[in-house]
Structures are given as structure tokens and as C-alpha cells.
N, CA, C and O of each residue as an XYZ file, in Angstrom:
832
protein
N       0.828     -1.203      0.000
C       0.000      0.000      0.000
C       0.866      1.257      0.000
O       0.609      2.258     -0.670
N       1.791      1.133      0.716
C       2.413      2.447      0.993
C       3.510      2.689     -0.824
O       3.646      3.691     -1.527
N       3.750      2.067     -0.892
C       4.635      1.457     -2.237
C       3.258      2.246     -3.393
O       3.659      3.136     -4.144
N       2.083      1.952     -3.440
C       1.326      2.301     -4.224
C       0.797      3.565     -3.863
O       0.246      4.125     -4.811
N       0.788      4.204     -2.777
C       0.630      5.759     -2.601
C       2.039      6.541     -3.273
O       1.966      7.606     -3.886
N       3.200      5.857     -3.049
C       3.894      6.722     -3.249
C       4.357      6.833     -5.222
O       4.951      7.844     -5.596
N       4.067      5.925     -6.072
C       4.029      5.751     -7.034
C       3.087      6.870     -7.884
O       3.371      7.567     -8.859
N       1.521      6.707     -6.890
C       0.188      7.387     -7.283
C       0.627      9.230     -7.130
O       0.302     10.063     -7.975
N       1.430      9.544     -5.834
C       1.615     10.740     -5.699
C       2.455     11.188     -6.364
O       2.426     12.353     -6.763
N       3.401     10.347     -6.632
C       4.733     10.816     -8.115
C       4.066     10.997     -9.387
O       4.139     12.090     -9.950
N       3.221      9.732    -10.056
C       2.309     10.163    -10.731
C       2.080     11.887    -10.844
O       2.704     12.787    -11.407
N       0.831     11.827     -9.988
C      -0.173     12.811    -10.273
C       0.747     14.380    -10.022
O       0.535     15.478    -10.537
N       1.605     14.041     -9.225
C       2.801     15.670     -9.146
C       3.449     15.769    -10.594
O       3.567     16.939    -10.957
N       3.957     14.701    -11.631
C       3.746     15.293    -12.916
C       2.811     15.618    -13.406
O       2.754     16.724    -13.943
N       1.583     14.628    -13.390
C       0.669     15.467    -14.325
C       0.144     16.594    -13.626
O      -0.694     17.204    -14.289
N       0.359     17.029    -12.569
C      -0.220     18.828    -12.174
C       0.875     19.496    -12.935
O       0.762     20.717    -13.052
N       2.040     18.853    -13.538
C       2.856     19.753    -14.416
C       2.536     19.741    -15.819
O       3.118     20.405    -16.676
N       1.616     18.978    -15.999
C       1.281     18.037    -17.659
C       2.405     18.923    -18.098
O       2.445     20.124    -18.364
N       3.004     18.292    -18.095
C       4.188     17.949    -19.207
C       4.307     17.485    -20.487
O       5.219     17.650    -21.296
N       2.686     16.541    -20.627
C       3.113     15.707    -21.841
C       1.929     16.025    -22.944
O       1.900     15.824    -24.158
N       1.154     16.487    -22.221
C      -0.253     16.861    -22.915
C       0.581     17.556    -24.208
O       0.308     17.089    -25.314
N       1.883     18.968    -24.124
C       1.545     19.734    -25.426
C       2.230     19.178    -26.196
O       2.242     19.745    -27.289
N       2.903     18.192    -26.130
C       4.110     17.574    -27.093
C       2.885     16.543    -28.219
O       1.771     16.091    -27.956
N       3.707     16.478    -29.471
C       3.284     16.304    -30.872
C       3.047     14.465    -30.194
O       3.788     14.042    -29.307
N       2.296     13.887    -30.603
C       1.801     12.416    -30.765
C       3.313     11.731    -31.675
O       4.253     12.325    -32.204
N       3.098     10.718    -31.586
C       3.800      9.264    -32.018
C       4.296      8.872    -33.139
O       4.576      7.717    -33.461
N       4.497     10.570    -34.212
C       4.529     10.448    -35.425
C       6.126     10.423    -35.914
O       7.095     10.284    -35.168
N       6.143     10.574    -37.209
C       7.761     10.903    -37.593
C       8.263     11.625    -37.424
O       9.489     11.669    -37.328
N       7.643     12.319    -37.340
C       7.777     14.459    -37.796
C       7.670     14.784    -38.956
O       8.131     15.877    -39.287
N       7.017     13.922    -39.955
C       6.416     14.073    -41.107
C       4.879     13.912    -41.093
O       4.245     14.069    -42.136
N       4.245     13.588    -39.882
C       2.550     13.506    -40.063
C       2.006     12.002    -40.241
O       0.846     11.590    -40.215
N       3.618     11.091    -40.492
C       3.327      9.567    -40.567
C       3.610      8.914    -39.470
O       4.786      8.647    -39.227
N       2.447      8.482    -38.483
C       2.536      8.108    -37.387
C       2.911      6.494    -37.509
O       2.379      5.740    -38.325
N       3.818      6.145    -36.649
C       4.379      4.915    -36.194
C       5.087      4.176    -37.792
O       4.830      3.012    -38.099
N       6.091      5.197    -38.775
C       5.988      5.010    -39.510
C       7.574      4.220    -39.643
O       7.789      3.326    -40.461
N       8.722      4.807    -38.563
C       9.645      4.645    -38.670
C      10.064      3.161    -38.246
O       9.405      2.780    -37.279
N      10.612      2.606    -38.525
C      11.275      1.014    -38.037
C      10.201      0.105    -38.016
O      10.349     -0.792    -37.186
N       8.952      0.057    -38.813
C       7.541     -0.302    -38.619
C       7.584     -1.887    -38.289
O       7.058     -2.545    -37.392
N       8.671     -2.339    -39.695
C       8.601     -3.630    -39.299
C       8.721     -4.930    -38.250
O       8.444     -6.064    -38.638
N      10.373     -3.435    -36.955
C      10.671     -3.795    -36.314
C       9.636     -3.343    -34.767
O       9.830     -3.901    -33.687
N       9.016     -2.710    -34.891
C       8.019     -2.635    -33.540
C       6.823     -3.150    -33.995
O       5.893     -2.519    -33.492
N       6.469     -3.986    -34.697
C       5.209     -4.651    -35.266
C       5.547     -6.531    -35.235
O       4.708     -7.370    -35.563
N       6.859     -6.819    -34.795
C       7.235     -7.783    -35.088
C       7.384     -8.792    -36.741
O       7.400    -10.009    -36.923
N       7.443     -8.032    -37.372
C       7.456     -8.467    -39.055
C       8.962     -8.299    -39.574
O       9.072     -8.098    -40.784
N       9.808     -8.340    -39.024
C      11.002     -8.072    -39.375
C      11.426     -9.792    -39.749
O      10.552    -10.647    -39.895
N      12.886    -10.081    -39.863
C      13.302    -10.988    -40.455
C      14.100    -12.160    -38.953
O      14.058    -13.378    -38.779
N      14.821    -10.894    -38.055
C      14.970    -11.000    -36.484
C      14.099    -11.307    -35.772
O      14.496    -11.364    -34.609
N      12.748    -11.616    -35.924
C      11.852    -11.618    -34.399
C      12.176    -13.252    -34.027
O      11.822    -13.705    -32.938
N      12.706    -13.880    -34.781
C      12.804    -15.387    -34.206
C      14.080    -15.274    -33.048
O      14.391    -16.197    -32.295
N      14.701    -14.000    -33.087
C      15.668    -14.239    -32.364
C      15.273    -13.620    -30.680
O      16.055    -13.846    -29.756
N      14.298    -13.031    -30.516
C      13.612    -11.921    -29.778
C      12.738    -13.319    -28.555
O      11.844    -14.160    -28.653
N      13.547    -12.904    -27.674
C      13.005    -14.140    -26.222
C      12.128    -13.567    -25.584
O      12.451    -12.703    -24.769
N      10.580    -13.960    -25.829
C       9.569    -13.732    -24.991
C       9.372    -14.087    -23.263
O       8.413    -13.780    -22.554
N      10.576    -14.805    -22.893
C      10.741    -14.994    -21.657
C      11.363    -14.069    -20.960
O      12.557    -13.768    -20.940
N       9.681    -13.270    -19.899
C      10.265    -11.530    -19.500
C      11.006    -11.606    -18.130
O      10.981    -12.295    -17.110
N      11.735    -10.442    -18.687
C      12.846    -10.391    -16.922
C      12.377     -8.753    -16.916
O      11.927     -7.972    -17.755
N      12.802     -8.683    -15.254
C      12.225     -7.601    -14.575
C      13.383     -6.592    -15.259
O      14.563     -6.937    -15.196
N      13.166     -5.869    -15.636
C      13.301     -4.506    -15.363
C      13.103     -3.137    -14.756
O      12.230     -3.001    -13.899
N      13.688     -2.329    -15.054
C      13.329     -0.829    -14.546
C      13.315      0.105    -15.620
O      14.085      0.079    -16.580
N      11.944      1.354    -15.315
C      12.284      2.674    -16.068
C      13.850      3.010    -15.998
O      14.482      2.949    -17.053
N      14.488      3.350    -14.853
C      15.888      3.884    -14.760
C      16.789      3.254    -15.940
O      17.369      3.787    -16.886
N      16.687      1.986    -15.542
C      17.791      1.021    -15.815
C      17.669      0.968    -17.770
O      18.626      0.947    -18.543
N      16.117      0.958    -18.148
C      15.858      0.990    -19.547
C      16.471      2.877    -20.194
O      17.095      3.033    -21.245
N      16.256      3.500    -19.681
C      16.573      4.736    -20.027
C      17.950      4.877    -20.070
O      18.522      5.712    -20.770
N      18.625      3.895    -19.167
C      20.078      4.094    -18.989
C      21.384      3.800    -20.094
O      22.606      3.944    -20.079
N      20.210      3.234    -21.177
C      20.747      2.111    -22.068
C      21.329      3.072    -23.354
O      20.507      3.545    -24.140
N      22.725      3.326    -23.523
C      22.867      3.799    -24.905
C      22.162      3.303    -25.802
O      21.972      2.087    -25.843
N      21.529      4.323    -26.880
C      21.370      4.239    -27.819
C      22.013      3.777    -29.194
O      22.940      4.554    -29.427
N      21.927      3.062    -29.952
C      22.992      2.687    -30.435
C      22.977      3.809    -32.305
O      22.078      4.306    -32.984
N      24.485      3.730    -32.423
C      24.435      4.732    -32.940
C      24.342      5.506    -34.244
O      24.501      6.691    -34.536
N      23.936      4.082    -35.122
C      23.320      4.002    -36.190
C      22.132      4.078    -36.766
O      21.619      3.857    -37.863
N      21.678      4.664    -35.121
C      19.838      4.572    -35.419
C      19.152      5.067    -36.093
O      18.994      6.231    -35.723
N      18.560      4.820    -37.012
C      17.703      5.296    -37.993
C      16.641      4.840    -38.478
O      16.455      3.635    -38.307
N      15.469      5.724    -39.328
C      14.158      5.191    -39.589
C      14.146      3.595    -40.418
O      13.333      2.677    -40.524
N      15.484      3.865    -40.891
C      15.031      2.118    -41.856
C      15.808      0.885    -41.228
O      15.871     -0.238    -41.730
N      16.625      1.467    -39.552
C      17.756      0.343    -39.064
C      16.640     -0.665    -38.473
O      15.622     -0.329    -37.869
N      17.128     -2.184    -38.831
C      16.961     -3.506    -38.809
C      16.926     -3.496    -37.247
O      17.407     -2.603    -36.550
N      16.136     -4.883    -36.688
C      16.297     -4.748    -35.534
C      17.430     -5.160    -34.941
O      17.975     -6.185    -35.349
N      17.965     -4.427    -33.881
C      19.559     -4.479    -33.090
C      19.735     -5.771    -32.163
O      19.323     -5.856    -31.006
N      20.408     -6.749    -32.862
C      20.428     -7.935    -32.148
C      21.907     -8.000    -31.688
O      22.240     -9.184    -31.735
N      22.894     -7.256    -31.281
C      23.863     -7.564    -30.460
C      23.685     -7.848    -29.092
O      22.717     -7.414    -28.467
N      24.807     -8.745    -28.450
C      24.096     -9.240    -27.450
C      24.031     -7.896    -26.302
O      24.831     -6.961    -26.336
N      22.720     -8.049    -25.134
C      22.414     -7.294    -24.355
C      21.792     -6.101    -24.812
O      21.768     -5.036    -24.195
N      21.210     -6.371    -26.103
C      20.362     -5.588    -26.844
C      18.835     -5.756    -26.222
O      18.347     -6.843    -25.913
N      18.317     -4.751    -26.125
C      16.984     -4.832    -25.389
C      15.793     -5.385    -26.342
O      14.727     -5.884    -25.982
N      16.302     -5.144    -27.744
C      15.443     -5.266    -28.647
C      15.687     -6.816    -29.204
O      15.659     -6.916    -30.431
N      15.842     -7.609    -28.712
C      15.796     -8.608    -28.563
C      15.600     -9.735    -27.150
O      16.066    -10.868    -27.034
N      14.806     -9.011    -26.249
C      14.497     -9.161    -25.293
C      12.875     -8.318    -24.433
O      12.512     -7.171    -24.175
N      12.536     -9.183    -24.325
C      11.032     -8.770    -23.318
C      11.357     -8.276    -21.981
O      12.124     -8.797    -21.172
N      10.777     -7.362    -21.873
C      10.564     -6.981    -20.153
C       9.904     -6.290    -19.630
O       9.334     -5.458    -20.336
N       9.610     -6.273    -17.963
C       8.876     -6.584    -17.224
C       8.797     -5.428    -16.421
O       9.738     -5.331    -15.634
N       8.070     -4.639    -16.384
C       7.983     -3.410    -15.553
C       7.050     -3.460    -14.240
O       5.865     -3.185    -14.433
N       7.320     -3.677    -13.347
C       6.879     -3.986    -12.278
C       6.046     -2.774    -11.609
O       6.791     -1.811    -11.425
N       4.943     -2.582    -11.263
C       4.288     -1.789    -10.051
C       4.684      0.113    -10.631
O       4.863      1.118     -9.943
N       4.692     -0.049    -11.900
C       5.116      1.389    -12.382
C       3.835      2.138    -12.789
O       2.890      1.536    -13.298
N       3.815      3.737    -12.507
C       2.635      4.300    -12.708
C       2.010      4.585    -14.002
O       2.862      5.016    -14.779
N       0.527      4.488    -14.672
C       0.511      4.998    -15.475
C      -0.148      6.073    -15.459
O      -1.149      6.385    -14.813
N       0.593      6.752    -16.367
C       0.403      8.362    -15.871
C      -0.728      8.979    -17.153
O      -1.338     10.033    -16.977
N      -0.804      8.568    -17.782
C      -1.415      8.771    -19.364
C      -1.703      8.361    -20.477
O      -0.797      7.588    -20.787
N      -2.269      8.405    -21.096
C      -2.559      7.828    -22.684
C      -3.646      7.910    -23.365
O      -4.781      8.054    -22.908
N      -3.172      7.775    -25.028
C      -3.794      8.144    -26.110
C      -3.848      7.272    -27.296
O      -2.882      6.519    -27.427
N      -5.051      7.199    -28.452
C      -5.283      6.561    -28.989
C      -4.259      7.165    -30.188
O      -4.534      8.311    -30.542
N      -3.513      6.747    -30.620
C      -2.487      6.942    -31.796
C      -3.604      6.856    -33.256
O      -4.496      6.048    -33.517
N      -3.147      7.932    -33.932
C      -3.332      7.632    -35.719
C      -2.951      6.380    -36.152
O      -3.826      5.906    -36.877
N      -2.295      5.875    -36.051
C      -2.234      4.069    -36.649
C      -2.509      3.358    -35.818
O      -1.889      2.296    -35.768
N      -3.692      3.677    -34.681
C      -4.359      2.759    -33.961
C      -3.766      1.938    -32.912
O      -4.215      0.932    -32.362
N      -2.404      2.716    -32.701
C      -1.549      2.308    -31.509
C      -2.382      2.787    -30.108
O      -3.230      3.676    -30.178
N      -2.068      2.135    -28.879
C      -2.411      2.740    -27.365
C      -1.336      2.991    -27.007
O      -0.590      2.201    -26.429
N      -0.965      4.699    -27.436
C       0.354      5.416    -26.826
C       0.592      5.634    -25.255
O       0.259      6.750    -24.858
N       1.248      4.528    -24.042
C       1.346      5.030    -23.197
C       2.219      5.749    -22.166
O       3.388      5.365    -22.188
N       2.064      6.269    -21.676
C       3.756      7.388    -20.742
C       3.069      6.623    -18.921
O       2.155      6.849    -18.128
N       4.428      5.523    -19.093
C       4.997      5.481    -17.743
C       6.082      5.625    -16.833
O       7.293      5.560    -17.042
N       5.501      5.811    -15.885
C       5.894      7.139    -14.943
C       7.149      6.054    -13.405
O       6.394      5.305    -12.784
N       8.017      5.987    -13.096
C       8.656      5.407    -12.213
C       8.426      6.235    -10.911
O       7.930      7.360    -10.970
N       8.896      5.504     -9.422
C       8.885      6.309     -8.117
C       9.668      7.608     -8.087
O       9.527      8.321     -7.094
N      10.798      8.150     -9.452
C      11.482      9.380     -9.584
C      11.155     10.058    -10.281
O      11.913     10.944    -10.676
N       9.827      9.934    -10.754
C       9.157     10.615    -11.757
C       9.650     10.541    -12.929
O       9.322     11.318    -13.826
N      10.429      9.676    -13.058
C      10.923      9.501    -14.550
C      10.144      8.717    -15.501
O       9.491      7.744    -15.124
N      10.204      9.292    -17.344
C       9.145      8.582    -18.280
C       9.545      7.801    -19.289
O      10.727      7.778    -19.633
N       8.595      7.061    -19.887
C       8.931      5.911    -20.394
C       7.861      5.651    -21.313
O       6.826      5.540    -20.656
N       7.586      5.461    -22.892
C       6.484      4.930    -23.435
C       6.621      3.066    -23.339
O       7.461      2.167    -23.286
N       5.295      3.282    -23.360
C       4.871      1.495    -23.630
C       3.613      1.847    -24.928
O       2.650      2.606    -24.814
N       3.900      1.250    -25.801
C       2.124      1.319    -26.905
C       1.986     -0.445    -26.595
O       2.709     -1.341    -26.160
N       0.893     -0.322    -27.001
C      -0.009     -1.525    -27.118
C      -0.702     -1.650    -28.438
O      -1.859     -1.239    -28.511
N      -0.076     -2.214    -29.576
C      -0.600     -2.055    -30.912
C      -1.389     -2.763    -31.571
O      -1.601     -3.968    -31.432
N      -1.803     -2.112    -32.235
C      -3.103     -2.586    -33.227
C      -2.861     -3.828    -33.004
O      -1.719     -4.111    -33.365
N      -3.628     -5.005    -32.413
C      -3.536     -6.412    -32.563
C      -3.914     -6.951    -34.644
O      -3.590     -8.028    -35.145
N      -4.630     -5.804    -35.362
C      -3.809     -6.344    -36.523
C      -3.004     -6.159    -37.373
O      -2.943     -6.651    -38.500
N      -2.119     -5.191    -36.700
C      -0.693     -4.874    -37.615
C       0.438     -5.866    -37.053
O       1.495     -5.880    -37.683
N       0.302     -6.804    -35.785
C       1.790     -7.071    -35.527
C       1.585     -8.311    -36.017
O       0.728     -8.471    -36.886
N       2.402     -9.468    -35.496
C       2.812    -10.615    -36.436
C       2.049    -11.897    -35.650
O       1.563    -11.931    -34.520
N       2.104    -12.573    -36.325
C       0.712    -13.634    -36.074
C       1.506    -13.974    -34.568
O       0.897    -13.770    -33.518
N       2.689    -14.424    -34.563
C       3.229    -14.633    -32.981
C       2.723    -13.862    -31.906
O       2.614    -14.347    -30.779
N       2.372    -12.572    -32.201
C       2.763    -11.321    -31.330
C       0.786    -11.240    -30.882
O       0.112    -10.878    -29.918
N       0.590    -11.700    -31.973
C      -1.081    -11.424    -32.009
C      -2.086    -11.635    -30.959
O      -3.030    -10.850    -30.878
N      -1.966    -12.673    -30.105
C      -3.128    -13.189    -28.937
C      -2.437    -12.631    -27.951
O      -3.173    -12.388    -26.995
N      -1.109    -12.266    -27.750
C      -0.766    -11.361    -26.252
C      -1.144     -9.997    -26.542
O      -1.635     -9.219    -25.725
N      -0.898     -9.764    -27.700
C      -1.476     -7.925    -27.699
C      -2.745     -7.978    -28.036
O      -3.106     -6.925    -28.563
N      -3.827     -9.020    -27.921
C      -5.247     -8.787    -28.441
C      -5.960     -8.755    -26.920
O      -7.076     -8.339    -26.609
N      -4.766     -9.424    -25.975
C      -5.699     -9.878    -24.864
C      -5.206     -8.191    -23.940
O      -5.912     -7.499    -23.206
N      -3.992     -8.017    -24.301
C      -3.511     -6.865    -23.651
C      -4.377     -5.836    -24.241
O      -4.246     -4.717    -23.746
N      -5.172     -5.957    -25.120
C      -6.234     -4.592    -25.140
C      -6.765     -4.401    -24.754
O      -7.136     -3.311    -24.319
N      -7.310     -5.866    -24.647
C      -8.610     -6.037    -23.762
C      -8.825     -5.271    -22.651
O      -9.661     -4.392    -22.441
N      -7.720     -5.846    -21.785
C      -7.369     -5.651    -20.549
C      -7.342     -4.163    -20.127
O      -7.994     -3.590    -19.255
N      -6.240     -3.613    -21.140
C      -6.765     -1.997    -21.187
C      -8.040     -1.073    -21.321
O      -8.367     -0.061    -20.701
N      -8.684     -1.818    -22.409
C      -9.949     -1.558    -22.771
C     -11.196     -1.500    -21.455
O     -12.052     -0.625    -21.317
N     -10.953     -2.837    -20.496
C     -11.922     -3.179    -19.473
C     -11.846     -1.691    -18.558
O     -12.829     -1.330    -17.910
N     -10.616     -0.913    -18.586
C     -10.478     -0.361    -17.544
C     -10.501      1.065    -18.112
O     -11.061      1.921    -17.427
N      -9.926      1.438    -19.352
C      -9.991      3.243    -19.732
C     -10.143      3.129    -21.366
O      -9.844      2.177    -22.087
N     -10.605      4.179    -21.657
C     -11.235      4.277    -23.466
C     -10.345      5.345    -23.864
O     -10.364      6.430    -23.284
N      -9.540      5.080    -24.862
C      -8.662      5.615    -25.393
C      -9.265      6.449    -26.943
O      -9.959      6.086    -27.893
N      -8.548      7.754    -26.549
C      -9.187      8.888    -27.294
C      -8.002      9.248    -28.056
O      -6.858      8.829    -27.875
N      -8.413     10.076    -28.932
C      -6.787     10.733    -30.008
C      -6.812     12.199    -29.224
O      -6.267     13.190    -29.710
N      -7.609     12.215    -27.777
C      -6.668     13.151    -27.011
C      -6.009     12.827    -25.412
O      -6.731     12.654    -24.429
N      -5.155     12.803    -25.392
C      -4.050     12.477    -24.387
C      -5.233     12.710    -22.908
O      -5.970     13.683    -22.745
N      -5.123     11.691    -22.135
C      -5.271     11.338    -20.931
C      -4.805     11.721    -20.047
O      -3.747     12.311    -20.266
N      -5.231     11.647    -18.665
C      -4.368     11.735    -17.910
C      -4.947     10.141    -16.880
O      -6.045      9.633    -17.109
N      -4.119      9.652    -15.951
C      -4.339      8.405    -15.578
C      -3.756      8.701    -14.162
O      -3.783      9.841    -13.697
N      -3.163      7.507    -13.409
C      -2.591      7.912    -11.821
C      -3.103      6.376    -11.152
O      -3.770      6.227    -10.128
N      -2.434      5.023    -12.306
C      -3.522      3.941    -11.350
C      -1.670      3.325    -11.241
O      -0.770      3.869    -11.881
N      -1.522      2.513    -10.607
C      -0.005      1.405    -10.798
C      -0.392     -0.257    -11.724
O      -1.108     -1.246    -11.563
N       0.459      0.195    -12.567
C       0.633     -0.849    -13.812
C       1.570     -1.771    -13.389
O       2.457     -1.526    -12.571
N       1.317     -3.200    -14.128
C       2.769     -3.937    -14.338
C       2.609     -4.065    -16.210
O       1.605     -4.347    -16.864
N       3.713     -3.805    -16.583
C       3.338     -3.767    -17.995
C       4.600     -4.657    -18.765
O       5.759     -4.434    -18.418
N       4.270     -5.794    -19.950
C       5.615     -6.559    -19.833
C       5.778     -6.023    -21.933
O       5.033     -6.466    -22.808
N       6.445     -5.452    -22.063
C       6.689     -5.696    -23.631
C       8.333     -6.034    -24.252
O       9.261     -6.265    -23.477
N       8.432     -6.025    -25.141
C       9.497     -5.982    -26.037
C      10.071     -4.737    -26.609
O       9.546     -3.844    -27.273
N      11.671     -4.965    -26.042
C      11.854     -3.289    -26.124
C      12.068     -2.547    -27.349
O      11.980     -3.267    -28.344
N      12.315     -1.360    -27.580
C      12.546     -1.148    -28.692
C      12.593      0.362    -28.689
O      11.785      1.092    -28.113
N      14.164      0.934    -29.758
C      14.571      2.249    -29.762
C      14.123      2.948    -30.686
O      14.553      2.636    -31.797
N      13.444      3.749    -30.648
C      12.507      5.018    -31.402
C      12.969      5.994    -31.709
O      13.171      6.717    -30.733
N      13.400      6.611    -33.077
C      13.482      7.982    -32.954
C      12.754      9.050    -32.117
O      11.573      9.095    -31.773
N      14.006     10.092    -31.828
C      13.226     11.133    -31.301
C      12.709     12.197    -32.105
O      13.288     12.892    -32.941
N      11.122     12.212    -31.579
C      10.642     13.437    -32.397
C       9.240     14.252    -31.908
O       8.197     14.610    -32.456
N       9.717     14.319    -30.815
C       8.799     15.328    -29.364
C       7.976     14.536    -29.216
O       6.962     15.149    -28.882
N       7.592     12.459    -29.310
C       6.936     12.175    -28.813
C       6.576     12.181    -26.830
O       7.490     12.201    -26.006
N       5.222     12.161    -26.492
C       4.740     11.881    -25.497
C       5.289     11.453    -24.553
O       4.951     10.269    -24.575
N       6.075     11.623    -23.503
C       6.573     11.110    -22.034
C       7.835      9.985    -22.480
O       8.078      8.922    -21.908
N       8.597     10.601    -23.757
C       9.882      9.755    -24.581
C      10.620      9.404    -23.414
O      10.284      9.804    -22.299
N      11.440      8.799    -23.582
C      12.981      8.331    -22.505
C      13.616      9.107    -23.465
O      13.440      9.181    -24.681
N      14.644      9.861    -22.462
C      15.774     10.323    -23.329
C      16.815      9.607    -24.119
O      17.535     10.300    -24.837
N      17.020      8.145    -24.084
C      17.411      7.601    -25.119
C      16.601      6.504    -26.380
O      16.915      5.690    -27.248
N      15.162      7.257    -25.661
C      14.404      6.609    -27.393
C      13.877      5.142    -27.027
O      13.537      4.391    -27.941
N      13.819      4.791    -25.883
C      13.637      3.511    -25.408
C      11.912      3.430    -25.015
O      11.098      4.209    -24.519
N      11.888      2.197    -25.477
C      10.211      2.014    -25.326
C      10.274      0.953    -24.939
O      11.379      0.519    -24.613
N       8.991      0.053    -24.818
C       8.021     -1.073    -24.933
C       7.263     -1.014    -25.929
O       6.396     -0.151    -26.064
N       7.544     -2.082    -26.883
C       6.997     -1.553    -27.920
C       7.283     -2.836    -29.275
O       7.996     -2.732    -30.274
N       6.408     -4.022    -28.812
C       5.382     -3.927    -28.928
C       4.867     -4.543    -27.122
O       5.422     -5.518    -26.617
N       3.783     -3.768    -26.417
C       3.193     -4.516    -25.001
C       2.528     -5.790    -25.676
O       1.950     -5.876    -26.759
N       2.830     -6.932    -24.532
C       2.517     -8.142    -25.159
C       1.373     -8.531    -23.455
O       0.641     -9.516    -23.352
N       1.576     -7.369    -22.292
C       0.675     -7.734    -21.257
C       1.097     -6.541    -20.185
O       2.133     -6.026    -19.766
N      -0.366     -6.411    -19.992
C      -0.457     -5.241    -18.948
C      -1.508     -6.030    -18.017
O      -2.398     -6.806    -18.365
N      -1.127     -5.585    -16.688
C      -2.229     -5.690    -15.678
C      -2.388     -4.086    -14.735
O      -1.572     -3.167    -14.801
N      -3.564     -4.097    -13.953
C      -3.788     -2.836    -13.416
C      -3.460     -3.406    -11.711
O      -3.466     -4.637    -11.699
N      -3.226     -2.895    -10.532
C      -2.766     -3.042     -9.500
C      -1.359     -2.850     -8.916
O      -0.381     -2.386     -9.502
N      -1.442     -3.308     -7.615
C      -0.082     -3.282     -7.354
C       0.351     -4.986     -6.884
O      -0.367     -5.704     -6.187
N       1.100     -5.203     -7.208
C       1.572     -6.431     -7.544
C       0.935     -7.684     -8.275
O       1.018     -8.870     -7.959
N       0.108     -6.943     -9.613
C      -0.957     -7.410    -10.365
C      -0.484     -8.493    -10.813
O      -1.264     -9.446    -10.804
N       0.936     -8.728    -11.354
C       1.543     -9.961    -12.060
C       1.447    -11.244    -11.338
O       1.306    -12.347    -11.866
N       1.547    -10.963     -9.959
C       1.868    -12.017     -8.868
C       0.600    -12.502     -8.603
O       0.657    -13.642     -8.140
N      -0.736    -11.989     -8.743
C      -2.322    -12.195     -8.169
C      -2.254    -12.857     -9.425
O      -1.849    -14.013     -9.300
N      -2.520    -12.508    -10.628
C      -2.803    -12.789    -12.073
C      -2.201    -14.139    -12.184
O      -2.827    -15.087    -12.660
N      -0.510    -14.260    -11.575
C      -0.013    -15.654    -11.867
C      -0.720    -16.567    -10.673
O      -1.342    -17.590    -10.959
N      -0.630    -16.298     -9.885
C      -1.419    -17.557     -8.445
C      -2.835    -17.597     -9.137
O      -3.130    -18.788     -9.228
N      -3.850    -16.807     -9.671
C      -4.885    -17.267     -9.954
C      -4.915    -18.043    -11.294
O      -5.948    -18.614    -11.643
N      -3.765    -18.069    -12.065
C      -3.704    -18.946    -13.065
C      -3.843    -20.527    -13.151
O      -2.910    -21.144    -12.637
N      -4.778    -21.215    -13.673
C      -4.607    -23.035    -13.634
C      -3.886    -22.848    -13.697
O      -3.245    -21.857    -14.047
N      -3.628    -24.136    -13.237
C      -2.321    -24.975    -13.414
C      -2.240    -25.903    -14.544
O      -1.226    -26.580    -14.715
């Protein structure tokens, strides 16, 4: 409880700054939203066989902390050197969500928020743009979103504690929404739950 007040009050002390409300949506900076590396945050690339859906915990900090690598660009392949994030799932534990919006290519753009107020996108994409693999975790992860807030093409504001697990992935910068300063996302979310220690209830109530 106390763990989830203090998440909720970090939260909501940014958004009394909305910070993120005036910044441009999820686009290129050409007006073509989610246009850059498409193949590689949609899972359609030629690499996703190499990409381990078996999630380890992470952190906002620790994901933000991650050089960028430095060839990045709208048409670079996905980055499979080892300790590459983008070839790896993970697991954001008890982190706030602070906001979100329904994207022009039908993405769920979201900005989460850590106990230092630091930000982070996660989208949750069109369950029919990504790849037949990717398809029943991000159809159920809408759901899930869906049960709980209705996503508009105008920015939200939110303040509940998420566990959110996706596949990472480095984004150009281009004044999107609650960015990491090195371009680091979730992206594509393959499972979100709402609570505080939602992953752990969700797994004990799972058959066996």
C-alpha cells in the first residue's frame, strides 16, 4: 500500500505539471505516425525469431540508462547484439501509469511514470498490424486496457499502478509523449495488468 501511494503521488505531481499533454503524438515528424522502423516494432522483421519472450524484470531507470545505439535510424533492422533490449522482453513492475492516447495508426500510446518521476512509453498495438506470434498477447492486452480506460486521439491523464511486460525497442526522437531520453520504449506490449503487484495475483490465480 504504501509502495502504491507513493508511485500514485509521483504520478499525479507530474501530471499537475502536464508535461506531456503539449508535445506532438507518435509520429515521424512528417505527419506519418508509427511510420519509422515499422517492421521492427510490429514484429514483421526478419529477427523476431531471435527476440526471447521470456520476460525479466526490469526498470524505467535502468531501460533509459541504455545507450542508444548509434546508427539509429528510420530504416535500421532490428539491433540484435548481445544485451540488446530489442531482442528481449521486459517486465515493468508496479510502475505508474500516468497517461494515454489513442495513436493515428491505432496504436495505445502510453507514458509510464517510475517512483522518480521519470518517463517511459509502452504502446499496445493494433492487434492487426503485428505478427501472427505477437497477435493473442497484444489482443488480450487490449482487452485488458480496454476493461479499464477508453482511449481517445486526445491524451489522458491516468494515476492507477501498472505492471506492464513488452518488447523493447529504440525510437526515434521526435517530441513524442513522455519519450525516454534515449528513445527507449516497450513496444510492442505483449501484457499489462492494473494493480499493485498485479503480475503475482494474475499468476497464483492462473490453472495450473
Amino acid at each position: 500500500m504504501k509502495r502504491f501511494l507513493v508511485v500514485a503521488c509521483v504520478a499525479m505531481l507530474a501530471l499537475s505539471c502536464d508535461p506531456w499533454t503539449h508535445l506532438d503524438d507518435d509520429d515521424d515528424g512528417g505527419g506519418r505516425s508509427g511510420f519509422g522502423r515499422w517492421t521492427v516494432k510490429t514484429g514483421h522483421d526478419e529477427d523476431l525469431r531471435k527476440v526471447s519472450l521470456v520476460p525479466q524484470t526490469a526498470t524505467i531507470a535502468a531501460l533509459r540508462a541504455m545507450k542508444p545505439p548509434p546508427d539509429l535510424n528510420g530504416d535500421s533492422p532490428r539491433f540484435t547484439y548481445a544485451g540488446s533490449p530489442e531482442i528481449q522482453t521486459d517486465r515493468l513492475t508496479n510502475v505508474a501509469l500516468a497517461g494515454y492516447k489513442l495513436e493515428s495508426d491505432g496504436d495505445y500510446h502510453l507514458v509510464l511514470v517510475d517512483g522518480a518521476g521519470k518517463s517511459l512509453i509502452a504502446e499496445i498495438v493494433d492487434p492487426r498490424r503485428v505478427a501472427e506470434s505477437w497477435k493473442d498477447r497484444t489482443t488480450e492486452a487490449r482487452k485488458a486496457f480496454d476493461a479499464r480506460h477508453t482511449a481517445s486521439g486526445s491524451f489522458q491523464t491516468a494515476g492507477e499502478t501498472v505492471t506492464v511486460t513488452g518488447v523493447g525497442f529504440f525510437d526515434l526522437l521526435h517530441g513524442q509523449s513522455g519519450a525516454a531520453p534515449n528513445g527507449i520504449e516497450l513496444h510492442a506490449v505483449l501484457d499489462i495488468c492494473f494493480g499493485t503487484d498485479c503480475a503475482s495475483i494474475k499468476a497464483a490465480a492462473a490453472p495450473p
